[in-house]
C-alpha positions in Angstrom: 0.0 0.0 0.0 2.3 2.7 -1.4 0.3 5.9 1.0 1.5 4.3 4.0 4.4 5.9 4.9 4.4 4.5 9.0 8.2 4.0 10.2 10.1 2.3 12.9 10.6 5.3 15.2 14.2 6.0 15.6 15.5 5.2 19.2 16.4 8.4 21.4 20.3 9.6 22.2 21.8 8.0 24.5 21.5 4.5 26.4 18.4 4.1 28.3 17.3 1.5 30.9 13.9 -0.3 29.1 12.0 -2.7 31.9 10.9 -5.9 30.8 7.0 -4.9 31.2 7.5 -1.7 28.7 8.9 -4.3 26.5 6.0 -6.7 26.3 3.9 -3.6 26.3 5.1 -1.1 23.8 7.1 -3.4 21.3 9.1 -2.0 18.7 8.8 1.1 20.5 10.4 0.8 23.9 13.2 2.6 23.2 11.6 5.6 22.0 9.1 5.2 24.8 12.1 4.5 27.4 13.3 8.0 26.0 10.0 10.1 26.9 9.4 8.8 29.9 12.6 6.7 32.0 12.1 3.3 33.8 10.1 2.7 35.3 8.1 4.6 32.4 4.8 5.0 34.9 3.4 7.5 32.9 3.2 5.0 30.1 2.7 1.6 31.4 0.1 2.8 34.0 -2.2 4.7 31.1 -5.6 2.7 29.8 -5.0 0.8 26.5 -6.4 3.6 24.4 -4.0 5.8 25.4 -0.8 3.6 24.9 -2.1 2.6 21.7 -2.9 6.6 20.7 0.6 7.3 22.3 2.4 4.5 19.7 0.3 5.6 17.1 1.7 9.0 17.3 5.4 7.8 17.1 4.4 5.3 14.1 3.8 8.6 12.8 6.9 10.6 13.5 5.7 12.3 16.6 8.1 14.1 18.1 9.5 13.2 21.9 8.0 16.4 23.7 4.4 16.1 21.9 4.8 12.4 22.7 4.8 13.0 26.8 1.7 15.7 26.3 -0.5 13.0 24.6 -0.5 10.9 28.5 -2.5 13.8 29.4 -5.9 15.6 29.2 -9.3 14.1 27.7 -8.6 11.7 24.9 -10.2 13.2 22.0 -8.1 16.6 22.6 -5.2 13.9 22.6 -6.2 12.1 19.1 -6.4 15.7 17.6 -3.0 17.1 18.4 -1.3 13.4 17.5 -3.2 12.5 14.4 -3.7 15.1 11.4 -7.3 14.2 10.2 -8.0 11.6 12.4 -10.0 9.0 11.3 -14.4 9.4 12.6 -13.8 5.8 13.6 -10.1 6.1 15.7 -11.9 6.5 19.3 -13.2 3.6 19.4 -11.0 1.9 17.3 -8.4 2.6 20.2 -10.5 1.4 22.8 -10.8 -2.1 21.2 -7.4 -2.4 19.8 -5.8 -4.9 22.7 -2.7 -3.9 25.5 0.0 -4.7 23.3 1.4 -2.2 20.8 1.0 -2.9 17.3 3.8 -2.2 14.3 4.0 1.1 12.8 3.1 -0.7 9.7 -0.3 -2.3 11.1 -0.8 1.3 12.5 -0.8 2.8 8.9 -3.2 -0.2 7.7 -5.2 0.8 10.4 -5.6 4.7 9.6 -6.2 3.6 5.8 -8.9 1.0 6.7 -10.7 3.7 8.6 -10.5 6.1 6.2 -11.8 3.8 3.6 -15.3 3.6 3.3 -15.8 0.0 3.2 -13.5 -0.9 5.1 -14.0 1.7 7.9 -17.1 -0.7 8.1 -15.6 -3.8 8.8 -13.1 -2.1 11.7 -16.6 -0.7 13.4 -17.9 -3.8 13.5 -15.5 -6.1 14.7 -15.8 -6.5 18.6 -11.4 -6.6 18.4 -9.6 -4.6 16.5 -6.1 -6.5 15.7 -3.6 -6.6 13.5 -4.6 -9.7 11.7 -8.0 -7.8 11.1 -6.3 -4.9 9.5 -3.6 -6.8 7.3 -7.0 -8.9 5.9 -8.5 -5.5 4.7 -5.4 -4.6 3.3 -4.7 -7.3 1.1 -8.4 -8.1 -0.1 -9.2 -7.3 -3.5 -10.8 -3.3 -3.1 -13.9 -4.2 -4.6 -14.6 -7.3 -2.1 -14.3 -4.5 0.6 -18.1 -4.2 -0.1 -18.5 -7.2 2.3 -17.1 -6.6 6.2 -17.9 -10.5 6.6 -14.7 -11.3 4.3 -12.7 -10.8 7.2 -13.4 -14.3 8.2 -11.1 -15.3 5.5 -7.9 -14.5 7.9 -4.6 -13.0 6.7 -3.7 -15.4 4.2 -7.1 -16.5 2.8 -7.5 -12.4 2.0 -4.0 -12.7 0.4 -4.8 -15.9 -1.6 -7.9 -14.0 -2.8 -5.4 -10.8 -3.7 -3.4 -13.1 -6.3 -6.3 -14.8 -8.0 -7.6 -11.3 -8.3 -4.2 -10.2 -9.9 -4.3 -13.6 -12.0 -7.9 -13.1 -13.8 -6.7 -9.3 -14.2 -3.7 -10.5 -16.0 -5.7 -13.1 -18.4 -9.1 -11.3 -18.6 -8.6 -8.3 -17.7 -9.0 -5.5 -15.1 -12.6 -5.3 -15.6 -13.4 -9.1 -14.9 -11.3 -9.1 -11.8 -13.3 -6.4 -10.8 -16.7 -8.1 -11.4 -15.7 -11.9 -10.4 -14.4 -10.1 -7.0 -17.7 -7.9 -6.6 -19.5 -11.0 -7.0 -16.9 -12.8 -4.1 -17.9 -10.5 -1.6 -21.2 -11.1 -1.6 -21.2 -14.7 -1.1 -21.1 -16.9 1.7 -17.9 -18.4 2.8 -19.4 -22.4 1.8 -20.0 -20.9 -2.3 -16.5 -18.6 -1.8 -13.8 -21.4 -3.0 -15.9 -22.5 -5.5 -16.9 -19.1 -7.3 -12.8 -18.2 -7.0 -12.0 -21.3 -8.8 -14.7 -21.1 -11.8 -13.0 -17.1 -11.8 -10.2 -18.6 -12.7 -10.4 -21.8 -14.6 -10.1 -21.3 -18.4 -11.9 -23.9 -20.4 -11.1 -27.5 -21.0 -9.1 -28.3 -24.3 -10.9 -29.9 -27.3 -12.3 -33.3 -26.6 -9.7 -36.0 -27.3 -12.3 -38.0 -29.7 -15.2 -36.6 -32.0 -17.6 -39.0 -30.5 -20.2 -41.0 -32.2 -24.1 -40.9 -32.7 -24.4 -42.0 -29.0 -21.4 -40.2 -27.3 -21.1 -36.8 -27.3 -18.7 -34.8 -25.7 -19.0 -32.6 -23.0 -16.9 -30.0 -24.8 -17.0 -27.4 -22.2 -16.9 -26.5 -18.3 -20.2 -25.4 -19.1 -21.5 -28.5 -20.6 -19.9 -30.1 -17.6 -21.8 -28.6 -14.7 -25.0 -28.5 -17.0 -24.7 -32.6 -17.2 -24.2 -32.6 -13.6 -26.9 -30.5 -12.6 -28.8 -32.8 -15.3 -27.4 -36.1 -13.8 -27.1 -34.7 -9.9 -23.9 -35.4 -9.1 -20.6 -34.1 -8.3 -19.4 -33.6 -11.9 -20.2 -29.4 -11.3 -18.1 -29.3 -7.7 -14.9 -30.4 -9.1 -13.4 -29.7 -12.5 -10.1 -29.1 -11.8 -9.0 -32.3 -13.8 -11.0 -31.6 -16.8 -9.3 -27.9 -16.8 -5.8 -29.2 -17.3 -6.7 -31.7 -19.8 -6.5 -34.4 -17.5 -10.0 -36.0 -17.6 -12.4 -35.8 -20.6 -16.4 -36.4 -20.1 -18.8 -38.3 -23.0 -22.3 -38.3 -22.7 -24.1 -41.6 -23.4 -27.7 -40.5 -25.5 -28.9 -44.7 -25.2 -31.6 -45.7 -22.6 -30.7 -45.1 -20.2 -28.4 -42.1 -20.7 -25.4 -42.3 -18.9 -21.9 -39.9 -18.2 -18.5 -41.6 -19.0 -15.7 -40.5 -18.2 -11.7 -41.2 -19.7 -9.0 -40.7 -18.1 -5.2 -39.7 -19.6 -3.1 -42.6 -19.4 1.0 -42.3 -19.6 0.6 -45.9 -21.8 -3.0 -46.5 -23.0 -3.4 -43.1 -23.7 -6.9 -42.0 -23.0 -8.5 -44.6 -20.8 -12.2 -45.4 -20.0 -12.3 -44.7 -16.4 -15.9 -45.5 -15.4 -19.6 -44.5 -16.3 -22.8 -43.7 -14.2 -26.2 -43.1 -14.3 -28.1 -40.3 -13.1 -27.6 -40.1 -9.5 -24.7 -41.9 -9.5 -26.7 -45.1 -10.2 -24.6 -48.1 -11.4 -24.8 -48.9 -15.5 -26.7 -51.9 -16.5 -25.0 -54.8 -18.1 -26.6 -54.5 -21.4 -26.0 -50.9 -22.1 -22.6 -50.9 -20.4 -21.7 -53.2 -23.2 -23.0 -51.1 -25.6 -20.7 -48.5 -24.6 -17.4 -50.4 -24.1 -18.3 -51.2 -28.1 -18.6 -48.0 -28.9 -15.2 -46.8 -26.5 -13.1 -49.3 -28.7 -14.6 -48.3 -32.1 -13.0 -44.8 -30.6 -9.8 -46.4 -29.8 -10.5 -45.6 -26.2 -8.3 -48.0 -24.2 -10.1 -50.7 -22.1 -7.8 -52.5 -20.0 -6.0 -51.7 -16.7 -4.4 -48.5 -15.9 -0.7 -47.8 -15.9 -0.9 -47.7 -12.0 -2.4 -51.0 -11.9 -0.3 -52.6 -14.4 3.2 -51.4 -12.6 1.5 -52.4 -9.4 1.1 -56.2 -10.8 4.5 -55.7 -11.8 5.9 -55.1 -8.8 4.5 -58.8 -8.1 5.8 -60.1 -10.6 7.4 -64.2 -10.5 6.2 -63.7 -6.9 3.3 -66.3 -5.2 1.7 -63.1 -4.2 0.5 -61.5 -7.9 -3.4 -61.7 -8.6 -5.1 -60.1 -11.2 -8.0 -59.1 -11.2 -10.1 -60.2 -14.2 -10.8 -57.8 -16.8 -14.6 -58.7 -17.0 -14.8 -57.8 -13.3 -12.9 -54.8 -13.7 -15.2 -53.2 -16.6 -18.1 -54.1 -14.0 -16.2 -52.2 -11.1 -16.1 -49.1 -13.6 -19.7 -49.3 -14.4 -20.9 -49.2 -10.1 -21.5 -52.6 -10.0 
């Protein structure tokens, strides 16, 4: 955040006895504290919580030593006024709920820029603790997801995460895009939130691998994808991160009863028929599950075992302990029954 210009304030002249309390209190800036007022810094470590926090607020700042020791005194507000230029509406109470621990001088400016945004000012009124981690999640959330104070439920690095897919869809799509997939983030509830982020993202899944016949049509698209599942109502729409990189491919079966198959990239085989369902995940009957294995092979869809299985067998290989598993009962494992 390039306006924040908050610094580490530079220690006083001179060596200066700092207590072990003023340490655990003030943080980075004992020394500068130990400077204003000496150990055992009463005027300091006896003040409410507000006032500490105003007090290393100001220094964050670049207060200077003798306004530093006026701020421990007089009303509050009259205090917040001579250390803060513009103050913030929300700082009073913001200061009141901020903990007894000093924060950094860089969580100090994320805190004088969330309450002087709009949206976020929101969020920081709201919250029954103000911390650090709450201010560094405003911070790095996209700006137009700061529409929603309940994305600070996201944490630190959830807010972050959101940040570079943000920057990602920008780079792809375009600004615009970001703007509207991150609009639409902030509005949602944290169960649909990983979901929407990924469909922001995805790009669409290559070609099909096959034309298909008369009774197998490719799914061509993510969209054709989730409208099958939503057809078929099953988990093909939560998932497609394996049709995305070209990993999976899905085939429609138009027979009676209509059916989803799915292949699966092999290292040897190539594409492999990986296994077929009804709607509702219901299992394939014999007779039409034949009909589709005829049709797979007319493809050149591969039928047999996987690479996996076929290395595993290998492993077992001139031992008393390999087994295979029969082919026939293999294709029925792939069909749910």
């Amino acid at each position: 955040m390039s306006h924040m210009t908050f610094r580490r304030p530079a220690p006083p002249g001179g060596c200066q006895e700092i207590s072990s309390l003023l340490i655990h209190l003030a943080g980075e800036f004992a020394p500068a504290i130990a400077g204003v007022w000496p150990a055992p810094h009463a005027a300091f470590v006896t003040a409410p919580a507000a006032r500490r926090q105003l007090i290393a607020l100001a220094l964050a700042g670049g207060a200077a030593p003798a306004a530093v020791a006026e701020l421990a005194q007089g009303p509050l507000a009259r205090a917040i006024k001579a250390a803060i230029a513009d103050a913030p509406e929300g700082l009073p109470r913001a200061l009141g709920r901020m903990g007894e621990t000093c924060w950094s001088a860089a969580d100090y400016g994320r805190l004088l820029w969330a309450l002087r945004h709009p949206r976020a000012a929101k969020a920081v009124r709201h919250a029954e603790l103000v911390t650090p981690e709450l201010v560094r999640a405003l911070a790095a959330l996209p700006e137009p997801m700061l529409a929603a104070a309940a994305r600070t439920d996201l944490g630190v690095a959830g807010a972050e995460l959101l940040r570079e897919c943000y920057a990602a869809i920008a780079r792809n799509r375009g600004e615009a895009a970001a703007r509207e997939a991150a609009e639409r983030w902030g509005r949602m509830s944290a169960g649909k939130l990983r979901q929407a982020v990924f469909d922001a993202l995805a790009v669409d899944a290559p070609p099909p691998p096959f034309l298909g016949t008369p009774r197998l049509r490719p799914l061509a698209s993510v969209a054709a994808v989730r409208d099958a599942g939503r057809r078929y109502r099953n988990c093909l729409r939560d998932d497609l991160s394996y049709l995305v990189d070209g990993d999976v491919a899905y085939y429609e079966w138009l027979g009676e009863p209509s059916a989803v198959v799915e292949l699966c990239r092999d290292p040897v085989t190539g594409w492999r028929f990986e296994q077929a369902r009804l709607a509702h995940n219901a299992p394939v009957p014999p007779a039409v599950g034949a009909q589709i294995l005829a049709e797979l092979e007319a493809m050149g869809v591969g039928l047999g075992r996987s690479w996996w299985q076929l290395r595993q067998a290998l492993y077992q290989l001139g031992t008393p302990n390999l087994q295979l598993e029969p082919l026939d009962q293999l294709s029925a494992e792939r069909f749910g029954r």
